[in-house]
C-alpha positions as CSV (number, residue, x, y, z in Angstrom):
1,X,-42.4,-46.0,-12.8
2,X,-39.1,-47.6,-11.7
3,X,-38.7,-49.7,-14.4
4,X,-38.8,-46.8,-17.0
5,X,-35.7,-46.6,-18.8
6,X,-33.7,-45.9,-22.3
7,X,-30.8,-46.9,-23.5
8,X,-29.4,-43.9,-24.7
9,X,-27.7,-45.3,-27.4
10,X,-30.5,-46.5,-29.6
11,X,-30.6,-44.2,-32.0
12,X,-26.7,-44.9,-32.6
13,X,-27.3,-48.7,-32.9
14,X,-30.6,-48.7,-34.9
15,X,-29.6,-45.9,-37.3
16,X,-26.7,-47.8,-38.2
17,X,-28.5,-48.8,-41.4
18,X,-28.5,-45.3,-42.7
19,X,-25.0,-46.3,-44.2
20,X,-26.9,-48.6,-46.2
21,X,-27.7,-47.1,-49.2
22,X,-25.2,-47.0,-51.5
23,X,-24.5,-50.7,-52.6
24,X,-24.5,-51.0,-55.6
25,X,-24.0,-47.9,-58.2
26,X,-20.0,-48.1,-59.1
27,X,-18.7,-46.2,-62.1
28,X,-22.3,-45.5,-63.7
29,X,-23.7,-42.0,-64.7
30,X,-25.3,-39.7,-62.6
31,X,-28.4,-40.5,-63.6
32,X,-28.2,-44.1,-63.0
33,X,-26.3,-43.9,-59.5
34,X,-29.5,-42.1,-58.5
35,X,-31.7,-45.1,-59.3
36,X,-29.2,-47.2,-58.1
37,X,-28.9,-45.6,-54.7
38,X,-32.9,-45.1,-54.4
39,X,-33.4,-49.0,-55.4
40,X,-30.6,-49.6,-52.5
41,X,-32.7,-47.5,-50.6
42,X,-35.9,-49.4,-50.9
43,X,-33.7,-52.8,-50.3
44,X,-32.5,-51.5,-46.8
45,X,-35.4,-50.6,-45.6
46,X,-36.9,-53.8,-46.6
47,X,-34.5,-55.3,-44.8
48,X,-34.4,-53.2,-41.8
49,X,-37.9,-52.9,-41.3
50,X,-38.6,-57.1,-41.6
51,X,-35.7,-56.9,-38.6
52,X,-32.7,-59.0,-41.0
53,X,-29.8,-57.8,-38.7
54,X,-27.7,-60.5,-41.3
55,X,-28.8,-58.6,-44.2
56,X,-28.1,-55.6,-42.8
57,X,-24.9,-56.5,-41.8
58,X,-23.7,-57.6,-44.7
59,X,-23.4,-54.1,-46.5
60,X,-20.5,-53.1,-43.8
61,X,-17.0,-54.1,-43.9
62,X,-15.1,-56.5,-41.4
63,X,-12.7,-53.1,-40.4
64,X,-16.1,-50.8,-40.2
65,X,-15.1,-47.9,-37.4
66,X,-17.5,-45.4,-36.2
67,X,-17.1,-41.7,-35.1
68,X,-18.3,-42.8,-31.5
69,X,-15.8,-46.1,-31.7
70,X,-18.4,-48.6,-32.1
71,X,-17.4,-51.6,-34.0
72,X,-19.2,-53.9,-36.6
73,X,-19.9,-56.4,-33.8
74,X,-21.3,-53.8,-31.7
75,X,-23.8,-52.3,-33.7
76,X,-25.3,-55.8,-34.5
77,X,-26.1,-56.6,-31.2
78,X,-27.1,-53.1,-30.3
79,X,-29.7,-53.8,-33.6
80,X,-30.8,-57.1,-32.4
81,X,-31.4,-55.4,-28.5
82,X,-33.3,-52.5,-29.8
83,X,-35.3,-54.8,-32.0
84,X,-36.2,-57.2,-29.2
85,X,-37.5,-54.5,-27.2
86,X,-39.4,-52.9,-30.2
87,X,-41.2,-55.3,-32.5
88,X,-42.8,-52.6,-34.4
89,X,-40.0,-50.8,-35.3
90,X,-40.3,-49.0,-39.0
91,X,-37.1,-47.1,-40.1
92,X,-38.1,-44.4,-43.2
93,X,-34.1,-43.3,-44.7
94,X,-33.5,-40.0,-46.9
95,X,-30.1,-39.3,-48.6
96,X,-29.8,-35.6,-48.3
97,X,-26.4,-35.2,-50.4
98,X,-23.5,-37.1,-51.5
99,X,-20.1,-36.9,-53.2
100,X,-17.0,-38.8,-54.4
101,X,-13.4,-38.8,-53.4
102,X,-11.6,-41.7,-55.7
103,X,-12.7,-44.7,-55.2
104,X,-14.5,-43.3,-52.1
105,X,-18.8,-42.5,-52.4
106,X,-19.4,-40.1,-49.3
107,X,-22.9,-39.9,-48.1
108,X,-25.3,-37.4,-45.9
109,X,-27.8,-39.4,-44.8
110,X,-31.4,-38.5,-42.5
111,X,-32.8,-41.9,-40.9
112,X,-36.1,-41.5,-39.0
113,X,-37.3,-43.9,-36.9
114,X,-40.6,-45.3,-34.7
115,X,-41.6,-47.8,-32.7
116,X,-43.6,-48.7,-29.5
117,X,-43.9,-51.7,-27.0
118,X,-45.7,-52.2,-23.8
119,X,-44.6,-52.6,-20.0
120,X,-47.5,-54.2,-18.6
121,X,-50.5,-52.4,-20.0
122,X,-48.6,-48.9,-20.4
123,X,-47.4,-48.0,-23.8
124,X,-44.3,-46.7,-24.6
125,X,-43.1,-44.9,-28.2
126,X,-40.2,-45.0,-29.8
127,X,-39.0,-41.7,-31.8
128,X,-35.4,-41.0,-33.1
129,X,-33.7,-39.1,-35.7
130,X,-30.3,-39.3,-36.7
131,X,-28.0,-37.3,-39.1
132,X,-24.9,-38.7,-40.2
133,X,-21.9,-39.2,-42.9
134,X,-20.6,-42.5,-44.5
135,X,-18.0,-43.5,-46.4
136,X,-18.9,-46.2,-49.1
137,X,-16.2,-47.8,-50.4
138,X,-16.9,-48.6,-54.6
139,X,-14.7,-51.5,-54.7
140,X,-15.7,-53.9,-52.2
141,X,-19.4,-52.6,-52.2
142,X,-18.9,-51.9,-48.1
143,X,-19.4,-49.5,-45.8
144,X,-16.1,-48.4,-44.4
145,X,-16.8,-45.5,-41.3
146,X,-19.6,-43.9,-40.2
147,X,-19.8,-40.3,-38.7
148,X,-22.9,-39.2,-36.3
149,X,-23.8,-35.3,-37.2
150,X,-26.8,-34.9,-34.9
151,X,-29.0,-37.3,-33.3
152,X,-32.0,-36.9,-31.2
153,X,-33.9,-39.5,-29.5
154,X,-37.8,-39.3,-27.5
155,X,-39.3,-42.0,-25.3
156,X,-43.2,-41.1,-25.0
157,X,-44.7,-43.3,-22.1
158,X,-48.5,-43.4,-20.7
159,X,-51.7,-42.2,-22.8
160,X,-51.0,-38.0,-22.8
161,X,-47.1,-37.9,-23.0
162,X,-46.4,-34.1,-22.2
163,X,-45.5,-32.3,-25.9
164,X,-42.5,-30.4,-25.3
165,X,-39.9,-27.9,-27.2
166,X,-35.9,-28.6,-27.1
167,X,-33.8,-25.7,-27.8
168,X,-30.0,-27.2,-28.1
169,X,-27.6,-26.4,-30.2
170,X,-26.1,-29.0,-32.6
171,X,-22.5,-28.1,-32.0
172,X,-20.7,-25.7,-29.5
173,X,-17.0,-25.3,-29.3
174,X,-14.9,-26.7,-26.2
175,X,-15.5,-24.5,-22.7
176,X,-18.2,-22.8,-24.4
177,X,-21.4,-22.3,-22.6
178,X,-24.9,-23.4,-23.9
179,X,-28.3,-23.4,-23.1
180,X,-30.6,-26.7,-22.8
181,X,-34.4,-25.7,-22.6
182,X,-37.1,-27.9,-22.4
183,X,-40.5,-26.0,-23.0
184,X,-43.6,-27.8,-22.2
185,X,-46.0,-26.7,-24.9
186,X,-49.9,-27.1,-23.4
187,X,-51.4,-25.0,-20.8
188,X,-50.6,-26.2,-17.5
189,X,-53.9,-25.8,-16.2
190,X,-53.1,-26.5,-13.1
191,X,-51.2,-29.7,-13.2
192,X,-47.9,-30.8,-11.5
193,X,-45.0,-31.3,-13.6
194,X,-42.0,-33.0,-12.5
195,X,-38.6,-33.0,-14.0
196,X,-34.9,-33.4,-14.7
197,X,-32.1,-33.0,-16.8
198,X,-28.8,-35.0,-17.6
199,X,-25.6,-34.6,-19.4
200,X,-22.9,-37.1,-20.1
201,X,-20.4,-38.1,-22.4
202,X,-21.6,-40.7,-25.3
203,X,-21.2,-43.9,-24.2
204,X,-22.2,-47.4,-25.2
205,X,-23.3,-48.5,-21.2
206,X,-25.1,-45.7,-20.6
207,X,-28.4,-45.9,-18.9
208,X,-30.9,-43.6,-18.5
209,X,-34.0,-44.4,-16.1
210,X,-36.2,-42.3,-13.7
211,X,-34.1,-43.1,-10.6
212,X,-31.3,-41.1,-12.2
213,X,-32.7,-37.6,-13.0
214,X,-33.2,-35.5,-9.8
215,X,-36.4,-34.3,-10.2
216,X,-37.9,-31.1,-9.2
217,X,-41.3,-29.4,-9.2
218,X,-41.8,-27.7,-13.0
219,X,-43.4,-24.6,-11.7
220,X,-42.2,-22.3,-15.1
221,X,-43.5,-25.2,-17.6
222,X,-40.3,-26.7,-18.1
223,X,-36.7,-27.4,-18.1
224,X,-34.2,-24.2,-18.1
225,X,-30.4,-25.7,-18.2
226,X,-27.1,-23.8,-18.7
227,X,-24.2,-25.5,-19.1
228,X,-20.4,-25.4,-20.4
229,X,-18.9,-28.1,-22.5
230,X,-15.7,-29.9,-21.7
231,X,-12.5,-28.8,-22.8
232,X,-12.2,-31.4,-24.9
233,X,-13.9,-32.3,-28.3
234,X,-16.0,-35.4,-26.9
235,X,-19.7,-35.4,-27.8
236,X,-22.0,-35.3,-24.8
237,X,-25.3,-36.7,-24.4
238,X,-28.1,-34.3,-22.7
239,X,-31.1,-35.9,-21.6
240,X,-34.2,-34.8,-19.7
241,X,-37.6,-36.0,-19.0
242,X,-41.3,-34.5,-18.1
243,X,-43.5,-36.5,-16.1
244,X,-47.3,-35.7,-15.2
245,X,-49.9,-38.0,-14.2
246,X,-51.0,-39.3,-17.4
247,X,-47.7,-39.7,-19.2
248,X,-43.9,-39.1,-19.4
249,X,-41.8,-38.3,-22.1
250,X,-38.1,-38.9,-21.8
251,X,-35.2,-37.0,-24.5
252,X,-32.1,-37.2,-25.7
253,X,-29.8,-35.0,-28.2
254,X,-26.4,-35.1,-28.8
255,X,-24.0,-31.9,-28.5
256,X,-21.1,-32.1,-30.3
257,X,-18.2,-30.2,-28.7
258,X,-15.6,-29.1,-31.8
């Protein structure tokens, strides 16, 4: 199982592309920047989904910034990576609301993504959501900053991943104290459960693989955490896995500290 591991920034790098609907709409009705922004829609995921990192690349602007401080460069080749490792990987985008400030088109955005792959004969799936915010600029037809909301991120290895319950909050304000439960939802039956839990802050290098948890014997049927957040407003990633003899699911969920 050594070689088990997630880059825990995939959903950040993949879900990029939920900034890209909203090409094309300008100064039209309402009516017609809906069509316009559900036929952009359908052309980014097009795009996304037959893995054109140019194409999807070409919707952002050469001064693109990003909540987390990833650049325009940087979320290329974290597309490219994540796409290499998953061949499969389908990409289904909702715009939940949007609004206007000048020449500015501000957009809440779902993206929901799978995949899978293989390491040796075991497979491995890929499921992620992301919530966030971008700001389209009109003019150039670019998108100028993106802001993560919420993001959560599963890695389901072996043929009977364990199905599991996360109760995290979204957002919790700086030095405040949370809870991170992970709740194993089958019968134990008998069965051994291992497991371990994680938190860091959001970074780009950020690795995690079996050899970094500190596992322990699951005895209660899962993962009971409390912890208290910096006292500074930097997101943190919490991540925990479940591992039993037939499979191993891996998590991670953004907390953002306000």
């Amino acid at each position: 199982m050594g070689n088990f591991a997630i880059r825990r920034t995939a959903t950040s790098f993949l879900l990029g592309l939920t900034l890209l609907g909203f090409p094309k709409f300008g100064l039209l009705p309402a009516q017609a920047r809906d069509a316009a922004i559900a036929q952009a829609l359908n052309d980014l995921e097009s795009a996304a989904n037959a893995h054109d990192v140019d194409a999807v690349m070409a919707y952002y602007g050469e001064s693109f910034t990003h909540s987390d401080g990833l650049s325009r460069q940087m979320l290329a080749d974290g597309l490219t990576d994540l796409w290499e490792q998953y061949s499969g990987i389908q990409y289904d985008i909702e715009v939940e609301d949007w609004d206007e400030e000048g020449e500015t088109v501000i957009a809440h955005t779902v993206t929901r993504v799978s995949g899978s792959r293989y390491e040796g004969t075991r497979p491995i799936r890929l499921e992620a959501e992301i919530e966030s915010r971008q700001y389209f600029d009109r003019t150039s037809q670019q998108i100028l900053r993106q802001d993560v909301l919420a993001e959560r991120t599963l890695i389901l290895s072996g043929v009977n991943p364990p199905d599991v319950d996360i109760n995290l909050p979204q957002e919790v304000g700086i030095g405040d104290t949370f809870d991170f439960d992970v709740i194993v939802q089958e019968p134990l039956q008998g069965e051994l459960l291992l497991g371990g839990a994680l938190e860091a802050p959001v970074s780009y290098e950020e690795i995690a693989a079996i050899e970094a948890f500190e596992l322990e014997l699951l005895q209660a049927g899962g993962i009971f955490k409390r912890g208290t957040a910096p006292q500074q407003p930097d997101d943190q990633w919490l991540s925990a896995i479940v591992i039993r003899e037939d499979g191993i699911t891996m998590l991670t969920q953004r907390l953002r500290i306000r």
